[in-house]
N, C-alpha and C positions, 0 to 999 in steps of 0.2 A: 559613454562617459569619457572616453579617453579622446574623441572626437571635441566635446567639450571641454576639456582641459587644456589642450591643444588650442583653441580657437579662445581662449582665455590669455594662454601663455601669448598668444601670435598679436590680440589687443594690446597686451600691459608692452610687451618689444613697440610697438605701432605707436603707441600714445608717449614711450619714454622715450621715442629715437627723435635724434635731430629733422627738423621739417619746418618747415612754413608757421606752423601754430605754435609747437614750442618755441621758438625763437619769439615769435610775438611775444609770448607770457612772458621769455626771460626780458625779451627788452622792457617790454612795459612793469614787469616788476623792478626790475632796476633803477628808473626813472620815475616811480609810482610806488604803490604799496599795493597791497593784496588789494585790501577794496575797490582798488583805482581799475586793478587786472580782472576781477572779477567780471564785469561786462565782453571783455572780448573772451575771455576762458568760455563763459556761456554762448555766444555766438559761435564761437570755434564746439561747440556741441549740438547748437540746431542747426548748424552747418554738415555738422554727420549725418543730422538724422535727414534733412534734405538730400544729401548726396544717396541714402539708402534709400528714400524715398523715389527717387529717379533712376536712381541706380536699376533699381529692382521691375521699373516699368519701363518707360517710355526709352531713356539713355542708355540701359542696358541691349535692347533689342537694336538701337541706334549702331552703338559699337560693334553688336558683333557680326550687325551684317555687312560693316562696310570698314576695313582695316582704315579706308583715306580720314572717312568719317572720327574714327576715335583717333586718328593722328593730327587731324586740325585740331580736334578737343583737345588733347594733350598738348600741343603747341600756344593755344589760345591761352590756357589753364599757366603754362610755363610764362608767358608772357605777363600775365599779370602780376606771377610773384615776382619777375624781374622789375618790374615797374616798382613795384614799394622798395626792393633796393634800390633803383636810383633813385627817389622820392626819399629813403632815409637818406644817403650819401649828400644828396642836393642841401636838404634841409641840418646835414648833421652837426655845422659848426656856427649857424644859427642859432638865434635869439632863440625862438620859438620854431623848436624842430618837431619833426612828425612826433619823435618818443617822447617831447617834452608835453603835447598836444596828449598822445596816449593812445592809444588800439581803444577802437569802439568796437561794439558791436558788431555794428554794420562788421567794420574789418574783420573781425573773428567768421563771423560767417563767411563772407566771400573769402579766406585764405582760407577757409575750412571746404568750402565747397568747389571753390577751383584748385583744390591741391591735386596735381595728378597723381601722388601717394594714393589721397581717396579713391579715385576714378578706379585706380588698379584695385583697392580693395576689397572694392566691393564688385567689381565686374569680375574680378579674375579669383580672387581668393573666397571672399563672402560665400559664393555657390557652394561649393566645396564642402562645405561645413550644413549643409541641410539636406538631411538626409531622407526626407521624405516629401516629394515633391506634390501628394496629396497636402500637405500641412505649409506651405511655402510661405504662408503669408505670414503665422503663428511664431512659426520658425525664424523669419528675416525679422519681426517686431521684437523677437527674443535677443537675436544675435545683435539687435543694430541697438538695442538698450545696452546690453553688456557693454559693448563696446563704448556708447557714450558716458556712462557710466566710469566704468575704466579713467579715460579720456579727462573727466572730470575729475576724480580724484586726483589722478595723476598732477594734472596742469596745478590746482592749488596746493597742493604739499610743495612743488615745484617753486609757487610763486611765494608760499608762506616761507619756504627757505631762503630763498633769495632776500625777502624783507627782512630777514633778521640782518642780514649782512651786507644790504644798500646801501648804507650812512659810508661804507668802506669803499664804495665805486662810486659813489658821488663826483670823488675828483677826476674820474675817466671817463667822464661822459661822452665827451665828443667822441672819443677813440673807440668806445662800448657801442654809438651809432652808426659811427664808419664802419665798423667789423661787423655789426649787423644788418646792414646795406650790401655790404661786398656779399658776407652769404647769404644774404634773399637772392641776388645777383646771378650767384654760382648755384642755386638751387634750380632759378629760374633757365638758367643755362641747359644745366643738366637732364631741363624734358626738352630741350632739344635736339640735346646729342644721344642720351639712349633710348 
């Protein structure tokens, strides 16, 4: 039980803290409204459950028999999210900018499933929490629900808060996409340096 609550607590921190997905939902609620944000919030969720799904077979065994192997992944994964900061920054004082376009799907998934957040969570942490290695499969469908789950709520109370208070940052757009460019940027950095 305290195993599970634990691996509750470590979801709700993972799904609130700043990363790749959140930042999508805030930008695109900010430029958008909830209904607009709702396709990439659900991408950025079968984005999990793909990452748990690979995670758990094929990408897992990948990682951990070869450190170089899960440091290109994580370099590859970094690169991407830096690429949609400069793709926001490029496009941020633009007519028609990436946030004014919107996070699809498509995008929720792939920042969901190239986030090297993920990678670690489920390669390094996920294990952890399954305590019966006869039951592994029952166990990872359980934990990797919670988690989306979690994930899902979280991001729409997120993006429902925001909407109430959109009409007020309207007039900072440009400034709302540059600052959300520079940190995809600095996140996408960041799986390079640790």
């Amino acid at each position: 039980m305290e195993s599970q609550l634990a691996f509750l607590a470590i979801c709700l921190a993972s799904a609130a803290s700043p990363g790749p997905g959140g930042l999508a939902v805030v930008s695109n609620s900010i430029n958008h409204n909830l209904r607009r944000t709702l396709p990439v919030i659900f991408g950025i969720a079968t984005g999990l459950m793909l990452a748990s799904l690979l995670a758990n077979t094929w990408l897992l065994a990948v990682i951990h028999s070869s450190e170089q192997a899960f440091q290109i992944m994580t370099w590859l994964c970094s690169g991407y999210i830096a690429y949609l900061g400069c793709k926001a920054l490029y496009y941020a004082s633009r007519e028609m900018t990436i946030a004014a376009q919107g996070y699809s799907f498509k995008n929720g998934v792939l920042i969901s499933l190239l986030n090297p957040k993920t990678l670690v969570f489920f390669g390094a942490l996920f294990p952890m929490f399954i305590p019966d290695q006869g039951h592994f499969i029952s166990y990872a469908i359980l934990l990797t629900l919670e988690l989306v789950l979690i994930t899902l709520v979280i991001h729409i109370l997120v993006s429902s808060a925001i909407d109430k208070v959109s009409h007020l940052l309207q007039h900072h757009l440009v400034a709302i996409n540059r600052a959300t460019g520079v940190m995809f940027i600095a996140l996408g950095i960041s799986g390079f340096i640790f």
